[in-house]
C-alpha positions as CSV (number, residue, x, y, z in Angstrom):
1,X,172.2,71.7,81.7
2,X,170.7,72.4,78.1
3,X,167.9,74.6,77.2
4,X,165.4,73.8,74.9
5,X,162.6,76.2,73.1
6,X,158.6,75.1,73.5
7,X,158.8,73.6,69.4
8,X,161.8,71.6,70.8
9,X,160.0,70.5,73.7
10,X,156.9,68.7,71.7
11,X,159.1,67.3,69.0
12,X,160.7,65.0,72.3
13,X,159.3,61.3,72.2
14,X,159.9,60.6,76.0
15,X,160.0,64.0,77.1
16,X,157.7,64.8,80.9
17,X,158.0,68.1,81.6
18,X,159.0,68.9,85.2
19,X,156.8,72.1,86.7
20,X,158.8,73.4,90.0
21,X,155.9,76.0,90.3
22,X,153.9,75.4,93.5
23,X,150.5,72.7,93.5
24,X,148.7,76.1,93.4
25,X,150.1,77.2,90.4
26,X,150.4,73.9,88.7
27,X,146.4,73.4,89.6
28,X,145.5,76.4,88.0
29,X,147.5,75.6,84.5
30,X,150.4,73.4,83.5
31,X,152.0,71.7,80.4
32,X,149.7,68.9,79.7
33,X,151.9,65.7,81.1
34,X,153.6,67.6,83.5
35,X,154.6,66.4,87.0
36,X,154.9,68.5,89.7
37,X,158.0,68.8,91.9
38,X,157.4,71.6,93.5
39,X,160.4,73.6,95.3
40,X,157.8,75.7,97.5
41,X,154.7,74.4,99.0
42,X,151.7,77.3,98.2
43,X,152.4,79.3,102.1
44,X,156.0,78.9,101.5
45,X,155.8,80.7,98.1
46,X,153.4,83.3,99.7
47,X,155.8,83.7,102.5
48,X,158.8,84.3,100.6
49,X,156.8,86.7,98.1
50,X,156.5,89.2,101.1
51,X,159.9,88.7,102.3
52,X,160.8,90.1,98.9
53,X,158.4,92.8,98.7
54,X,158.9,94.2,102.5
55,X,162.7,93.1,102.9
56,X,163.7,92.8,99.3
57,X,165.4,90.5,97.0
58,X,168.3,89.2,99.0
59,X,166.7,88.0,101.6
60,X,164.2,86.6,100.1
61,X,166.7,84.5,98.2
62,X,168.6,83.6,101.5
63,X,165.1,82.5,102.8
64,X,164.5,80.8,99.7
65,X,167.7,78.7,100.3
66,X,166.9,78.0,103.8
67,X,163.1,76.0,102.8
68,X,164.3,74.2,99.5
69,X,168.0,73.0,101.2
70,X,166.1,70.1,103.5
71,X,164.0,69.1,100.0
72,X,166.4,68.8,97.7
73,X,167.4,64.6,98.1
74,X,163.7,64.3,98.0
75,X,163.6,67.0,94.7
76,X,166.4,65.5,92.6
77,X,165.5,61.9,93.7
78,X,162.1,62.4,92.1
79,X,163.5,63.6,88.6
80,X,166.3,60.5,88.8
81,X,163.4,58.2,89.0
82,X,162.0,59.5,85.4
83,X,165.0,59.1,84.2
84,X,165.3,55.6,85.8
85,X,162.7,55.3,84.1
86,X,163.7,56.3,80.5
87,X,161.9,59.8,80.2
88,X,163.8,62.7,79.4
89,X,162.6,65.4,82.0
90,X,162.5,68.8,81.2
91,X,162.5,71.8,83.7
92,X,159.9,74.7,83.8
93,X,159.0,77.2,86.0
94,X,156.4,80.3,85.5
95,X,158.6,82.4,82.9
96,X,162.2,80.3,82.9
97,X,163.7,81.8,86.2
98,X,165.3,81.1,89.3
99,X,162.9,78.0,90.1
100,X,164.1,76.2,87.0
101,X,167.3,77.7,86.7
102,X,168.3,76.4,90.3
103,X,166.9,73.0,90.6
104,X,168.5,71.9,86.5
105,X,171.8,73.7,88.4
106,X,171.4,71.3,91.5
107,X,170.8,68.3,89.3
108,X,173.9,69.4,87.2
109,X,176.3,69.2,90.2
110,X,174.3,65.8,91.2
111,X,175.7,64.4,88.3
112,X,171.9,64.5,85.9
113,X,172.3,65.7,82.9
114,X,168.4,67.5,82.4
115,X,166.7,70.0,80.0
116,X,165.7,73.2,81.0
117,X,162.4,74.9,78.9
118,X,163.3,78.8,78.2
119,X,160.7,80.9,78.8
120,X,158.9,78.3,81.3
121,X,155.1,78.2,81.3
122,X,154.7,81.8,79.8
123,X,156.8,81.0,76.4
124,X,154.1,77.6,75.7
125,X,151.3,79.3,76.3
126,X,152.4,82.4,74.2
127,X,153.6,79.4,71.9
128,X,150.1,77.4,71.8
129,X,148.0,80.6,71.5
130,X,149.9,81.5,68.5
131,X,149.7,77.8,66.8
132,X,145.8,77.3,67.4
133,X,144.3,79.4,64.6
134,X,146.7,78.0,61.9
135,X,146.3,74.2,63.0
136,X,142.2,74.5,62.4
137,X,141.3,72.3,59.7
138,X,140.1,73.8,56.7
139,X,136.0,72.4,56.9
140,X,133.7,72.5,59.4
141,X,131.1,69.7,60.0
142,X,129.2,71.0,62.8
143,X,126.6,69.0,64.8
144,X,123.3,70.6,65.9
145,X,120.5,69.7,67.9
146,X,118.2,70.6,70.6
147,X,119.1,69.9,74.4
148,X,119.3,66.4,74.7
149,X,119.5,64.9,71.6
150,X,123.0,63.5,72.4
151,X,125.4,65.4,70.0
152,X,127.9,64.8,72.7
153,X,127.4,61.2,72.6
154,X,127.1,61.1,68.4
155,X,130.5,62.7,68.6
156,X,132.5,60.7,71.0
157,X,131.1,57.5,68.5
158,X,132.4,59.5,65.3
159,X,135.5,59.8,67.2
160,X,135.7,55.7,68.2
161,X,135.6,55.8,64.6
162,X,138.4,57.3,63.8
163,X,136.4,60.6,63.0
164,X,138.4,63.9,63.4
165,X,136.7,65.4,66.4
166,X,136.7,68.3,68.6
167,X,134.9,67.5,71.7
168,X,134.6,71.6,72.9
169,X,132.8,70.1,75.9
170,X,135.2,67.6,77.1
171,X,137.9,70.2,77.0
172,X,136.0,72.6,78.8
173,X,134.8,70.1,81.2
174,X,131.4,71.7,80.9
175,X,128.7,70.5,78.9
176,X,127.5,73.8,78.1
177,X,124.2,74.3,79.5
178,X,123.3,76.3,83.3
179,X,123.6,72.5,84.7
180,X,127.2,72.2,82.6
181,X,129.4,71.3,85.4
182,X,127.3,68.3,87.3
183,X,129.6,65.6,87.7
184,X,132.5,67.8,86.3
185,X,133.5,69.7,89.1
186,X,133.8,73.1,88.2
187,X,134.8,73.1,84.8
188,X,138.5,74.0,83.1
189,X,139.9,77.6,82.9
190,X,140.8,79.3,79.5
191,X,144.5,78.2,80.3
192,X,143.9,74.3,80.6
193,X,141.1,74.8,77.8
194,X,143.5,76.2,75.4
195,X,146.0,73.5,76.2
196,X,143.3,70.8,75.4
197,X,142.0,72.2,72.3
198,X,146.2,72.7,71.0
199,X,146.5,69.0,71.9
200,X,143.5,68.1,69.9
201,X,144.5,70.2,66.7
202,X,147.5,68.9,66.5
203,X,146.3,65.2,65.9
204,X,144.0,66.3,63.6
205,X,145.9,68.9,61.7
206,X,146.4,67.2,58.8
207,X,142.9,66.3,57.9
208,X,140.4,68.7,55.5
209,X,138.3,68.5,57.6
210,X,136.6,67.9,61.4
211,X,133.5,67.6,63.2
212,X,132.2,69.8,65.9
213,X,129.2,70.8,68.2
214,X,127.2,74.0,67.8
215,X,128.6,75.3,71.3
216,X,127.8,79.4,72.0
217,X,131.3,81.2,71.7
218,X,131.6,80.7,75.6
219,X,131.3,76.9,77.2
220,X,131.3,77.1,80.9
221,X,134.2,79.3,81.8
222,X,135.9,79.3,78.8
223,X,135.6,80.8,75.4
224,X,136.4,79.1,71.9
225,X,138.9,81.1,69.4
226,X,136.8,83.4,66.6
227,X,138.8,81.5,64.0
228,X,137.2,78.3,65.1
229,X,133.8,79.9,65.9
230,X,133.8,81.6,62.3
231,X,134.4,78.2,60.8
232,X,131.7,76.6,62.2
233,X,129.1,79.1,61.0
234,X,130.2,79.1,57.8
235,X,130.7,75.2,57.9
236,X,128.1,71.8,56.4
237,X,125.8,71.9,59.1
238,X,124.3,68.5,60.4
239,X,121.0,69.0,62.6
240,X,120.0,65.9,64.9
241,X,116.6,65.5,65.7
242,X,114.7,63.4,68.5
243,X,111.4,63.1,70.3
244,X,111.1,65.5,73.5
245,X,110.4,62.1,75.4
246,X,113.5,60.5,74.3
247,X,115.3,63.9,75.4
248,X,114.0,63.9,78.6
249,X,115.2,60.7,79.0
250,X,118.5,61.4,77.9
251,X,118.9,64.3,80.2
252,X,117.7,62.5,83.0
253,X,119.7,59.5,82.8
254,X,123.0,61.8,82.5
255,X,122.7,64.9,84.9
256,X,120.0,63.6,87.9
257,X,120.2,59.6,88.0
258,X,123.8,59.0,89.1
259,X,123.2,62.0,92.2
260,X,119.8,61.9,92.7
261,X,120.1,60.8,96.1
262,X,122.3,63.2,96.8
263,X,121.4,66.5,98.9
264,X,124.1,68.4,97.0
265,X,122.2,67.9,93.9
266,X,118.9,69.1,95.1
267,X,120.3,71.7,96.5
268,X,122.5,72.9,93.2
269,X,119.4,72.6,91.0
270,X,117.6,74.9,93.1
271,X,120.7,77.5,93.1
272,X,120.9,76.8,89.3
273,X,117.0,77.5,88.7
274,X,117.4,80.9,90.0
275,X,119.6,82.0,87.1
276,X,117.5,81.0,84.7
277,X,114.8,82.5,86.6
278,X,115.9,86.1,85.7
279,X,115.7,85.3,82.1
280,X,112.6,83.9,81.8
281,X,109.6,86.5,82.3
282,X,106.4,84.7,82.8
283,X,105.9,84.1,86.6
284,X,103.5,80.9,85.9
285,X,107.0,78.6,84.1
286,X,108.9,80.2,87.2
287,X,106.4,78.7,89.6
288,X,105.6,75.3,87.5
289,X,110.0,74.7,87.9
290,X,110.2,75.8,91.1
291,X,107.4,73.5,92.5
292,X,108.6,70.5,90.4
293,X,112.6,71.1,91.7
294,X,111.0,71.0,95.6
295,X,109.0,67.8,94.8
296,X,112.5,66.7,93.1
297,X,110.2,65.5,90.4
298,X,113.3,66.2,88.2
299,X,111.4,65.0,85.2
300,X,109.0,67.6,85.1
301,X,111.9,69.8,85.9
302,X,113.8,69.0,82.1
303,X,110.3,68.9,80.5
304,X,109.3,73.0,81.4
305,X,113.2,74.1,81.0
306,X,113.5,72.3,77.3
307,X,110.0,73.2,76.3
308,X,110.1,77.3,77.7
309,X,113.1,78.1,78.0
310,X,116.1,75.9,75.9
311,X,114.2,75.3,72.6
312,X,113.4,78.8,72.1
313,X,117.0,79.7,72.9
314,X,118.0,77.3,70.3
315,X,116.1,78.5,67.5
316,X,117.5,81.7,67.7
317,X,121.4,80.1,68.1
318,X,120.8,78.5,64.2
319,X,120.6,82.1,62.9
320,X,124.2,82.0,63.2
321,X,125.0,79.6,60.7
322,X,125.4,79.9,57.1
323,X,124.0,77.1,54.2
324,X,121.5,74.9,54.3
325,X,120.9,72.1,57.1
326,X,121.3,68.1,56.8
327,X,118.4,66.7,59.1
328,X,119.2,63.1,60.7
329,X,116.7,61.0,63.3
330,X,119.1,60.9,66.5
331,X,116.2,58.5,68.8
332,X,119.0,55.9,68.4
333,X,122.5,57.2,68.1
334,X,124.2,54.7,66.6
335,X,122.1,54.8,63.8
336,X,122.3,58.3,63.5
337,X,126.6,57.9,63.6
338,X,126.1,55.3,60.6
339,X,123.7,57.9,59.1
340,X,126.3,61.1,59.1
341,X,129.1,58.9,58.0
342,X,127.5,57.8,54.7
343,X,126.8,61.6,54.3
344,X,130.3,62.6,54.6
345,X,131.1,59.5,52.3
346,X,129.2,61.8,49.6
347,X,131.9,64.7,49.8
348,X,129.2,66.5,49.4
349,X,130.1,67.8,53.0
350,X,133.6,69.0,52.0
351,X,132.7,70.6,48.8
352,X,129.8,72.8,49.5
């Protein structure tokens, strides 16, 4: 058994890390290209957790022993498998501890010769958190636009293009309005968002400079790093603009089409709606949106929210930004990629 640090770790061409946590652990934040072989299912690692707390660690151990001995062909003949493979799989529990230590121990006497991570899950977050601020590319392009203008969908084709991107929304999974989620499931945590955005910065560390949307500090659950979010206020800012029928249109085709038939949906937009409707003050909007959602004329729906409440919002959002603003028609989007490219061809974006 060797041990490895976290820098030693990402510097491995075929390495997969191994997380032995349990699924519950590993759902709520893992090493990006982790499997998980868990020793404990999620009741057997709450069950054992009050062993040791009522009749302390020793028997808790012997317990321990007792669930994983039955498991362990099926454990180690996972990992062998990898290696069959060709991937070098290295070991990680929560903070480097028994979970690791035991199962890299097992596959010792088994003959496998594995890597162990020191400090587990604990030392790459610590590690990541640390990296993030100083792998931020110098320059700031950041997109702006109005709901539904499709900044997401300019940047994705920037990034087709080689473009460096940061797609904020993608590794949120949240697209950063009150309907974010739709279609995402419940969006990432700060752990896995953290994890995305390292993953990201360090494929496009090296560049002067990289394009990002004009996201709030928070994106669903999760909250950008003020060293990114000061960048992008004081970055070239590039403001997309389309018609408030194509916008509709947009919105529509992306959050309602592919589950309007669905009785979820319906019923999520009307539990959505009545956030918003604490924020907005004039009873005649609240009763214009609330009719159109029970109609399920969804239409209407994006048509009051963009034109009372959103657009407003927006204006105010700009005030954050420093310098001057680069205005580019986004009714077709591949045009407006084509457009943004020949402005960055300038420079003039990386030397104002």
């Amino acid at each position: 058994m060797k041990e490895i640090n976290v820098d030693q770790l990402l510097a491995l061409k075929d390495a997969v890390p191994i997380d032995v946590r349990s699924p519950s652990e590993y759902a709520d934040s893992n090493i990006p290209g982790a499997v998980n072989v868990p020793l404990f299912t999620n009741e057997e690692r709450a069950m054992i957790g009050t062993i040791y707390k009522r009749e302390g660690s020793d028997m808790a151990k012997w317990r321990a022993m007792e669930v994983v001995s039955p498991k362990l062909p099926s454990i180690l003949g996972q990992i062998k498998a990898l290696i069959d493979e060709g991937k070098q799989p290295v070991v990680y529990c929560w903070r480097g501890g028994m979970r690791s230590k035991s199962v890299a121990t097992f596959l010792s006497f088994a003959g496998i010769s594995t890597l162990r991570l020191v400090g587990g899950y604990r030392a790459y977050r610590q590690y990541i958190l640390e990296e993030i601020p100083g792998l931020i590319p110098p320059r700031a392009i950041t997109i702006h636009g109005m709901t539904g203008v499709g900044k997401t969908e300019v940047l994705k084709k920037l990034k087709e293009k080689g473009m460096p991107v940061i797609d904020l929304e993608a590794a949120a999974c949240h697209r950063g309005s009150i309907f974010g989620s739709f279609g995402l499931f419940e969006g990432h945590n700060q752990k896995t968002f953290d994890s995305l955005l390292f993953q990201t910065l360090k494929e496009i560390k090296d560049s002067p400079f990289f394009l990002v949307e004009a996201e709030s500090k928070r994106v669903g659950k999760v909250v950008q790093p003020d060293e990114l979010l000061d960048k992008k206020h004081q970055g070239f800012n590039i403001h997309l603009q389309a018609s408030l029928s194509s916008r509709i249109e947009r919105i529509y085709r992306e959050y309602v089409k592919p589950y309007q038939n669905e009785q979820w949906f319906h019923d999520r937009v009307m539990e959505r709606l009545t956030y918003i409707y604490k924020r907005i003050k004039n009873s005649d909007i609240i009763a214009a949106l609330n009719e159109a959602a029970r109609n399920q004329d969804y239409k209407l729906v994006i048509r009051i929210l963009l034109e009372d409440y959103y657009d407003s919002r927006y204006a105010h959002k700009q005030l954050d930004y420093e310098g001057v603003f680069h205005h580019i028609e986004a009714e077709n989007t591949d045009m407006a990629v084509e457009e943004i490219l020949k402005l960055l061809e300038t420079k003039s974006a990386l030397s104002k």
